[in-house]
C-alpha positions in Angstrom: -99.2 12.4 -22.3 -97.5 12.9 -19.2 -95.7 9.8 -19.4 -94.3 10.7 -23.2 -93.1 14.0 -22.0 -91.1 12.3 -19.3 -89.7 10.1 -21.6 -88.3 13.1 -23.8 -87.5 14.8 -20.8 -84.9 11.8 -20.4 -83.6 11.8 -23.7 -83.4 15.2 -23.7 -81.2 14.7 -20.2 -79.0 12.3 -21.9 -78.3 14.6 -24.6 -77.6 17.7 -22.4 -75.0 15.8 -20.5 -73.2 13.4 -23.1 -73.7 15.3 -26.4 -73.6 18.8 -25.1 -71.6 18.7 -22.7 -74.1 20.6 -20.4 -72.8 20.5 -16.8 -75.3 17.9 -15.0 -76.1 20.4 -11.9 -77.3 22.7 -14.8 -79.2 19.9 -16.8 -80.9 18.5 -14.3 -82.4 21.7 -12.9 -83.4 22.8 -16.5 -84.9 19.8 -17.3 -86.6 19.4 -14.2 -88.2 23.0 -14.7 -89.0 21.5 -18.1 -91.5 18.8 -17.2 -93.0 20.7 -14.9 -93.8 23.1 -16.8 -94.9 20.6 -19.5 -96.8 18.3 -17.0 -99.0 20.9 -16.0 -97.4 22.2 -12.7 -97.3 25.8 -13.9 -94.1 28.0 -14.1 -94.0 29.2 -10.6 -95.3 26.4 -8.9 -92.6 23.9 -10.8 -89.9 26.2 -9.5 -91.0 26.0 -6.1 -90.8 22.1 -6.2 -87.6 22.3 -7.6 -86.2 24.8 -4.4 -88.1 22.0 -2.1 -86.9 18.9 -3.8 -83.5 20.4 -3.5 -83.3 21.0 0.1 -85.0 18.2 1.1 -82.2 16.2 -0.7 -79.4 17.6 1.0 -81.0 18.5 4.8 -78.6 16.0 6.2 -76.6 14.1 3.0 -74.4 17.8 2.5 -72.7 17.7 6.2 -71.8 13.4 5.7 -70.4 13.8 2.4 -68.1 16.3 3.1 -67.0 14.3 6.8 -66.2 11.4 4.6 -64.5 13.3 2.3 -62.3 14.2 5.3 -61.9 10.6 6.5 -60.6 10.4 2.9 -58.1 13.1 2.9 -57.0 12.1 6.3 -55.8 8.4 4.7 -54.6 10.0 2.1 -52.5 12.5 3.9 -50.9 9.7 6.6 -50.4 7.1 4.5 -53.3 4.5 5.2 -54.3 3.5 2.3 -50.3 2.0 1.3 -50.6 0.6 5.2 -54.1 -1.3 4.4 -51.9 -2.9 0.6 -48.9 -4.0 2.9 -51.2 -6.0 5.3 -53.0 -7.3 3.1 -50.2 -8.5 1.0 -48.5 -9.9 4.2 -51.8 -12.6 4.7 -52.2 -13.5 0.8 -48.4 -14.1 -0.5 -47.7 -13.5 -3.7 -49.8 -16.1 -5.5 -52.9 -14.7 -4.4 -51.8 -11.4 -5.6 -55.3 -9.9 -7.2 -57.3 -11.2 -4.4 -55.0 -8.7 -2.4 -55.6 -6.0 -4.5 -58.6 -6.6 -5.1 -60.1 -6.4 -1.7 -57.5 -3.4 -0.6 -59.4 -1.3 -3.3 -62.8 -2.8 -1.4 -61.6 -1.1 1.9 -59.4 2.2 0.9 -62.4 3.6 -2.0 -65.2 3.7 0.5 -63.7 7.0 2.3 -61.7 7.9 -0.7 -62.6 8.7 -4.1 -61.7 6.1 -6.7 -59.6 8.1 -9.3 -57.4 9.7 -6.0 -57.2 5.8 -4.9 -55.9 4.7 -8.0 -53.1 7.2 -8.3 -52.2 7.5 -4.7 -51.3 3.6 -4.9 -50.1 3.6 -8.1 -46.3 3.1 -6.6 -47.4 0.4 -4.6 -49.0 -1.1 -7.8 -46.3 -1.1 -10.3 -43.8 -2.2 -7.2 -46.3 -5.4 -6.6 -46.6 -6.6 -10.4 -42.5 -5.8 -11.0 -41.6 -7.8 -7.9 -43.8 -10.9 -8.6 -43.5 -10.7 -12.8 -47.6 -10.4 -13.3 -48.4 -7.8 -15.7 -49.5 -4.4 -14.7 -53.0 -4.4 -15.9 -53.7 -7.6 -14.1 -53.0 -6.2 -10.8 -54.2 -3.3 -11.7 -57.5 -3.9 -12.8 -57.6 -5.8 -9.5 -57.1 -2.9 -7.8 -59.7 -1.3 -9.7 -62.5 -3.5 -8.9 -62.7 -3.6 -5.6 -62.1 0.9 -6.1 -64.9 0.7 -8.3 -67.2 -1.4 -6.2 -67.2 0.2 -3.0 -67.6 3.5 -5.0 -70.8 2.7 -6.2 -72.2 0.9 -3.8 -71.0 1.8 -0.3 -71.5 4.7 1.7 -70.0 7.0 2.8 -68.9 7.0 -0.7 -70.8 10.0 -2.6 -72.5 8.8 -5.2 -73.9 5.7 -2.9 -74.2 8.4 0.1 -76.5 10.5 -2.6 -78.3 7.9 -4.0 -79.4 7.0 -0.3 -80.7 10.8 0.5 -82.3 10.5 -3.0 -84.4 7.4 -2.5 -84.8 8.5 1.4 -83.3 4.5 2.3 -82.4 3.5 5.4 -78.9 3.6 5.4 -77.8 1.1 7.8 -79.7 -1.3 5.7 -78.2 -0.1 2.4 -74.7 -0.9 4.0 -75.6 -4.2 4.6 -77.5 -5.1 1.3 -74.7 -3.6 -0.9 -71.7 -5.2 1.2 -72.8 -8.2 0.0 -73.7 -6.9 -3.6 -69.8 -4.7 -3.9 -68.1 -8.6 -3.3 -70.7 -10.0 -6.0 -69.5 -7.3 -8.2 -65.4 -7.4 -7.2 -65.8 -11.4 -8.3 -67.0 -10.7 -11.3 -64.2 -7.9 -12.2 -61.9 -10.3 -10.6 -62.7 -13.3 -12.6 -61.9 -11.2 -16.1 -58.7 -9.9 -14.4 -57.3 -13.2 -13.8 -58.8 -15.3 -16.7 -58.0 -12.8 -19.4 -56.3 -9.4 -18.2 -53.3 -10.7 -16.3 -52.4 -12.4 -19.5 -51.8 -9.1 -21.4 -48.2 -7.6 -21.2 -47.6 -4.1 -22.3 -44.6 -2.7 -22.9 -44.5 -0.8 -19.8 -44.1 -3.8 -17.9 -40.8 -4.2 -19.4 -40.4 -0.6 -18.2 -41.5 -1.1 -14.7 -39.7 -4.5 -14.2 -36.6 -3.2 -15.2 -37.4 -0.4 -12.7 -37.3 -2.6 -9.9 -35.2 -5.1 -10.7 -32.6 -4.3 -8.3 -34.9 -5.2 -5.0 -36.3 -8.8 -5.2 -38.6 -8.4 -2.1 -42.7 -7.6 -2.3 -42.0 -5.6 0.7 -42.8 -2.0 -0.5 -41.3 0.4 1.9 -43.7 3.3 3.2 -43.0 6.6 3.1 -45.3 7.0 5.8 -45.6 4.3 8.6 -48.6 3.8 11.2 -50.6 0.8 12.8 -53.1 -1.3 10.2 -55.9 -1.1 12.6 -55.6 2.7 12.6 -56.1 3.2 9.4 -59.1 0.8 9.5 -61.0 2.0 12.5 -62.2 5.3 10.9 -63.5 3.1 7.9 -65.2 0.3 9.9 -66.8 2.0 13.1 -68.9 4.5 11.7 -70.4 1.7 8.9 -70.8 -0.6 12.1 -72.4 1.7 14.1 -74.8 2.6 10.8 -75.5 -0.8 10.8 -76.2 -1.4 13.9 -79.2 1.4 14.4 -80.8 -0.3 11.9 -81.6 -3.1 13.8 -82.5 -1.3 16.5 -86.3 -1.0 16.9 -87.6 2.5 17.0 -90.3 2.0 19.4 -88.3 0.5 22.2 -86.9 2.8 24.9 -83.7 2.8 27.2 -81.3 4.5 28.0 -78.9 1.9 26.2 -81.0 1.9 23.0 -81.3 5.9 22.8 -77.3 5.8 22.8 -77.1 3.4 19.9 -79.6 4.9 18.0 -77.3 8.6 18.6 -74.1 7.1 17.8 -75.7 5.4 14.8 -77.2 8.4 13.3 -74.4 9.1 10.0 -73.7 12.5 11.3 -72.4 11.0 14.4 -71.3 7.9 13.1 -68.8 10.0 10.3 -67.9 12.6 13.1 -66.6 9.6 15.1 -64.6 8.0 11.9 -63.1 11.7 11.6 -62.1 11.6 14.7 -60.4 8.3 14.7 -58.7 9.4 11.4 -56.9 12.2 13.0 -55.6 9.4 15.5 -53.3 8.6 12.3 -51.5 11.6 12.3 -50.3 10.7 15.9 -47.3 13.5 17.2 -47.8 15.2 14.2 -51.1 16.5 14.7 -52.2 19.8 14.5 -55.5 21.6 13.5 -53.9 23.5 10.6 -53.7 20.4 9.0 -57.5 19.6 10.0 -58.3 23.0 9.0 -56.8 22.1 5.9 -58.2 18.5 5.3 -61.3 20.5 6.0 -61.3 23.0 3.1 -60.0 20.4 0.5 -62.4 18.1 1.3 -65.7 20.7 1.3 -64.0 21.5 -2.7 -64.2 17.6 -3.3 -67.4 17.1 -2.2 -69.1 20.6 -2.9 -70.0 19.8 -7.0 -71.3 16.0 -5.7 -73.1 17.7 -3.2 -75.0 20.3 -5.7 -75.3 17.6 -8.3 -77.5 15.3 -5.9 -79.5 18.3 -4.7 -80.4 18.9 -8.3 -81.3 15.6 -8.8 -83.6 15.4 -5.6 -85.2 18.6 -7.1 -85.9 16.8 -10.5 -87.2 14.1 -8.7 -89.6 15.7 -6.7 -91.4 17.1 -9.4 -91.3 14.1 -10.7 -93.1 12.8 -7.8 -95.9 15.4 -8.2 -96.5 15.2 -11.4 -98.8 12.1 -11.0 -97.3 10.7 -13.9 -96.1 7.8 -11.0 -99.9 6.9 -11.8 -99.9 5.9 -15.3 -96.6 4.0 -14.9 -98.1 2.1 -11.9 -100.3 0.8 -15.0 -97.9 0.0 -17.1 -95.8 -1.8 -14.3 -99.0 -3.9 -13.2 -98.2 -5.3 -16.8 -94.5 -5.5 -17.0 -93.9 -7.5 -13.8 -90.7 -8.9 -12.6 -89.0 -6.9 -15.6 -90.3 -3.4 -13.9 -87.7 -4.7 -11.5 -84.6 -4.3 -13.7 -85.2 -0.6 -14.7 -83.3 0.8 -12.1 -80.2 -1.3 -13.5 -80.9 -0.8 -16.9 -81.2 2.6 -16.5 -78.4 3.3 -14.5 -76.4 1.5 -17.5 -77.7 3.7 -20.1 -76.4 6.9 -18.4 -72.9 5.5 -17.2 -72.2 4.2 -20.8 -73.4 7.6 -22.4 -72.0 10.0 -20.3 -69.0 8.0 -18.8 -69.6 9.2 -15.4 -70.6 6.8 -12.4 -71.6 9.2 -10.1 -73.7 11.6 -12.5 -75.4 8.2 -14.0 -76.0 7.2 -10.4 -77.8 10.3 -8.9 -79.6 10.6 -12.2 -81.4 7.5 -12.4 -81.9 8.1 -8.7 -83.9 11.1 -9.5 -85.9 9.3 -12.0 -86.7 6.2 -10.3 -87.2 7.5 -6.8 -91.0 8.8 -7.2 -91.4 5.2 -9.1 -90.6 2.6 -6.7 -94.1 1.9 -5.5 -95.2 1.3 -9.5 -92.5 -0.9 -9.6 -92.9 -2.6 -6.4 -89.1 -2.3 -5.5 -87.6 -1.0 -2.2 -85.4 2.2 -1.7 -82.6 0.0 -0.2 -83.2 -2.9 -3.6 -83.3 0.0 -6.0 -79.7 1.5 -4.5 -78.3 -2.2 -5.2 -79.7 -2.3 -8.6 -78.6 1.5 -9.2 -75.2 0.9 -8.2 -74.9 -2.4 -9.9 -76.1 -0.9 -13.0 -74.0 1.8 -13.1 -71.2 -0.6 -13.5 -71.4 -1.0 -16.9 -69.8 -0.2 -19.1 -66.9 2.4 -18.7 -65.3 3.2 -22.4 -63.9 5.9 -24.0 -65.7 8.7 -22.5 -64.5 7.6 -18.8 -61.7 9.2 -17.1 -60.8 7.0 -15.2 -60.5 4.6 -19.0 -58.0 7.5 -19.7 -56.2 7.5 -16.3 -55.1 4.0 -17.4 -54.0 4.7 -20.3 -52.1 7.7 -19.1 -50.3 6.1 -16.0 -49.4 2.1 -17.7 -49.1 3.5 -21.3 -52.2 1.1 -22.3 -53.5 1.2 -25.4 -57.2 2.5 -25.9 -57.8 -1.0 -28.1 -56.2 -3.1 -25.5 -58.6 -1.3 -22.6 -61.7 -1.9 -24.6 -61.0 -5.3 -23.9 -59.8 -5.9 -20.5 -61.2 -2.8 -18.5 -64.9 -2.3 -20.7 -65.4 -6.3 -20.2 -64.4 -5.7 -17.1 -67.3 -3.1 -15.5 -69.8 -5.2 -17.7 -68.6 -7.9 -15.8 -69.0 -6.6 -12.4 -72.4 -5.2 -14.2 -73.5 -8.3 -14.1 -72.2 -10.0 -10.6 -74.0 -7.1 -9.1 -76.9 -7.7 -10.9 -76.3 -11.9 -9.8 -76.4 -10.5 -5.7 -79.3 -8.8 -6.3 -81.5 -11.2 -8.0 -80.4 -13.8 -5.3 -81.4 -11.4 -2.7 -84.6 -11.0 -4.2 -85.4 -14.8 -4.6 -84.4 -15.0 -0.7 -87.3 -12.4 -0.3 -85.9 -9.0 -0.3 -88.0 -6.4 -2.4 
């Protein structure tokens, strides 16, 4: 019974968000108080798991959200994001012109978020496809994979940076699962932006071309100029030092080993990358603009914040509802498919409600209290959540409608390169993961 009423819970949870337009933060909670209530929990008691699920959620993923949102706004701000595109540019040449783009998205969407990405380089885009006469939605759509990979998959992205407080995952092992994973799914959004999507001309790249005809090199020059490395240290360190505690054992002591476990703790690790970010602004620094960077980036972060701790609440009384029991018999049956849940789920709310981040901390919430049924791993079920959430973007996507309104593409012609596209890196995801798991990850 329990199991049935979950079931309509989630339906009902799909229909709040994509139907109704009920704001997540508000569906969650209200659904959540729903199944408790209908599981047997009682009124009160259900509302008390909700207030607990809740904060233990966000006890320490609040604070890191909003310091890489600062890391973010700091790039943003000094101009490190167009710095990272030039370099990269400068070792691929032309010819190799989505691989450029493609891993430039990879590095500047893990501190900021994807649709701010997209526009803030959307100069440097058109510039690049006028200058070397490729089509706008090739290079583009590069860009866009490797935006959209790191977004869902790496931290201290939000919705990967939720997912992990969700699941209670060990972080530094999540960054080093999901780097692998985020290329997996890049290649597979690559390979559809050069086999099919560079070969579609709009008429804006008529537009564009004429635009920039008068300059004949791919030199795009900055507004804002600074060192590569820079702009790259206050991305890199903190995921290294992440990555690094987590091969650290726990039991060992030192002096040595207590410092790498401190610096490698995310709070520390992100306070470090904010500090290295405000290297960027070099003599004109100032902590207005920090106080600043500050405020916008607590607004950015604050409704990604609340959405995740709704979700840990719906998850907890999810968790002690038992009904983890009765799935844990039907998953003894299922086998290896139990494993694929996470990824289908995660594809059923991206492609009903159009939002990555809501469909991610959702099926989070749902699959957290059923990972030992399903015999998966916190750090697994993140991969498979993030790859899954890949697919597919359509019509009720903003960032589907961001491309239309900045290149002037046609909703037909987007079903066909950017749709294919996510289910594309869908599916290379999905590829990293199932080869991780035949090398014996769980």
């Amino acid at each position: 019974m329990q199991l049935l009423i979950l079931l309509l819970c989630v339906v009902l949870l799909l229909l709040s968000i994509s139907r109704w337009n009920v704001h997540p933060f508000l569906a969650l909670l209200a659904v959540g108080l729903l199944f408790g209530i209908g599981s047997g929990l009682g009124a009160v008691n259900s509302v008390d798991l909700l207030m607990e699920g809740f904060a233990k959620t966000l006890q320490w993923i609040g604070v890191i959200m909003i310091l890489g949102a600062m890391i973010g706004e700091i790039s943003n701000e000094t101009g490190g994001a167009e710095q990272i595109a030039r370099s990269t540019l400068k070792l691929s040449g032309e010819k190799r012109l989505p691989y450029a783009m493609g891993l430039t998205g990879y590095i500047i969407s893990i501190p900021v978020f994807v649709d701010v990405a997209y526009i803030m380089m959307q100069t440097v885009t058109e510039a690049l496809a006028a200058k070397s006469k490729q089509n706008i939605l090739g290079v583009g759509l590069s860009l866009a994979t490797g935006l959209t990979a790191t977004h869902a998959l790496m931290p201290p992205t939000p919705g990967p940076l939720a997912v992990a407080g969700i699941l209670d995952g060990q972080l530094g092992r999540i960054i080093l699962i999901n780097t692998f994973v985020a290329f997996s799914a890049m290649a597979g959004g690559l390979a559809w932006a050069i086999f099919y999507c560079r070969n579609v001309e709009l008429p804006y790249d008529t537009e564009i071309r004429k635009k920039y005809a008068s300059t004949s090199s791919l030199e795009i020059t900055p507004q804002k100029s600074g060192a590569t490395w820079l702009a790259l240290l206050p991305i890199f360190v903190p995921l290294l030092l992440i990555a690094i505690n987590s091969f650290v054992n726990k039991d060992q002591s030192g002096a040595g080993l207590t410092l790498v476990r401190f610096l490698g703790t995310p709070l520390v690790a992100l306070s470090i990358g904010v500090l290295l970010a405000m290297l960027q602004y070099g003599r004109n620094f100032s902590m207005t603009k920090i106080s600043n960077v500050a405020e916008r980036s607590i607004e950015k972060a604050a409704l990604v914040i609340m959405i995740t701790g709704a979700g840990g609440a719906f998850g907890h009384i999810i968790k002690n509802s038992g009904v983890t029991e009765t799935i844990s018999v039907y998953a003894s049956d299922i086998g290896a498919v139990g494993f694929l849940f996470p990824f289908v789920l995660a594809s059923i709310f991206t492609t009903t409600t159009g939002s990555l981040t809501v469909s991610m901390i959702t099926t989070a919430s749902i699959v957290a209290p059923l990972m030992p049924a399903l015999g998966i791993s916190a750090e697994m079920t993140a991969a498979l959540i993030g790859s899954g959430s890949f697919c597919i973007f359509h019509v009720n996507s903003s960032f589907f409608w961001l491309l239309n309104r900045l290149h002037n593409a046609p909703p037909a012609i987007l079903l066909k390169t950017f749709t294919v596209q996510s289910l594309c890196m869908g599916l290379g995801g999905l590829a990293a993961v199932l080869v991780l798991k035949l090398c014996g990850l769980k």
